[in-house]
C-alpha positions in Angstrom: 0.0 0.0 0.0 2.4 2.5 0.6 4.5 1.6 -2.8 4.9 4.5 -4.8 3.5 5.1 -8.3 3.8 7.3 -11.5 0.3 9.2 -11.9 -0.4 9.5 -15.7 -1.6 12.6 -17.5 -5.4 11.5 -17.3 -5.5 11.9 -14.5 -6.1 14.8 -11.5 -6.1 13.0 -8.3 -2.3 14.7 -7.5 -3.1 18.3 -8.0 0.8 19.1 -8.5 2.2 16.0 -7.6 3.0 13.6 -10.1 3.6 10.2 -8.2 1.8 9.0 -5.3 1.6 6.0 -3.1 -1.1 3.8 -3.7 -2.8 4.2 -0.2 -3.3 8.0 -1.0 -4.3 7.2 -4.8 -7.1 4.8 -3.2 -8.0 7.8 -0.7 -8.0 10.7 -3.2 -10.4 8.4 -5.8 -12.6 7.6 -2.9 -13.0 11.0 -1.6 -13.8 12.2 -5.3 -16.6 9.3 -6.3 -17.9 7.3 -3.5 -19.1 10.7 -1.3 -22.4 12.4 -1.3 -22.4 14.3 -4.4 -21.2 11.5 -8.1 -21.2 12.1 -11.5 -21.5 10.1 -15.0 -19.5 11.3 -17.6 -18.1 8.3 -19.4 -21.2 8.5 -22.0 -19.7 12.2 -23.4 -18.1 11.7 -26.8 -15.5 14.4 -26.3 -12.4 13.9 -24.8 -12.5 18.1 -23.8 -15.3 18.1 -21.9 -14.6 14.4 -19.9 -11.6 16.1 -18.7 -13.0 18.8 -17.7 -15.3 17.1 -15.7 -13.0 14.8 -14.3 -10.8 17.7 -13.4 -13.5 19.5 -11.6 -14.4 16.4 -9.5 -10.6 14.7 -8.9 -8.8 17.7 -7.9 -7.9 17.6 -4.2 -9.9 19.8 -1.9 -12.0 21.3 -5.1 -15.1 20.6 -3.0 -13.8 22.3 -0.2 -15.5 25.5 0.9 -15.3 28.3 3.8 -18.2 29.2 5.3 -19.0 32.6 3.6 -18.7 30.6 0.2 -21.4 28.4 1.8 -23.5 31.0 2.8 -23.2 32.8 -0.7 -24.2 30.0 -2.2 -27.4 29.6 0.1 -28.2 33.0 -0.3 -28.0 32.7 -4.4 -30.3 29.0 -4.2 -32.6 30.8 -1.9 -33.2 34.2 -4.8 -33.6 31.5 -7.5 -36.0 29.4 -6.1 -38.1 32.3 -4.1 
């Protein structure tokens, strides 16, 4: 688990770093698909926007928020759906 591997281009997972060991590569994919919030992408034809996507959801800490960006976004749900 702790053996060190290469991270290839496809991927995001690393942010900046481009080798991790395998017990972090197993945390980072977890934390980005098998938490609250998943995505289906595989279906898109293009190669642009799957990365994209998969950028948006893999990067570390991407979901991360403070609490006035929480509270921005509340505020902005609550005008669109009142």
């Amino acid at each position: 688990m702790d053996r060190v591997f290469k991270l290839p281009s496809t991927t995001f997972i690393g942010g900046k770093e481009k080798s991790l060991s395998l017990r972090e590569i197993l945390k980072r994919l977890e934390a980005a698909y098998c938490g609250h919030i998943g995505v289906e992408f595989m279906f898109i034809n293009s190669l642009e926007q799957c990365n994209w996507i998969r950028q948006k959801m893999e990067t570390p800490g991407i979901m991360e928020m403070t609490n006035d960006e929480k509270r921005l976004i509340l505020a902005r749900l609550t005008r669109a759906t009142g």
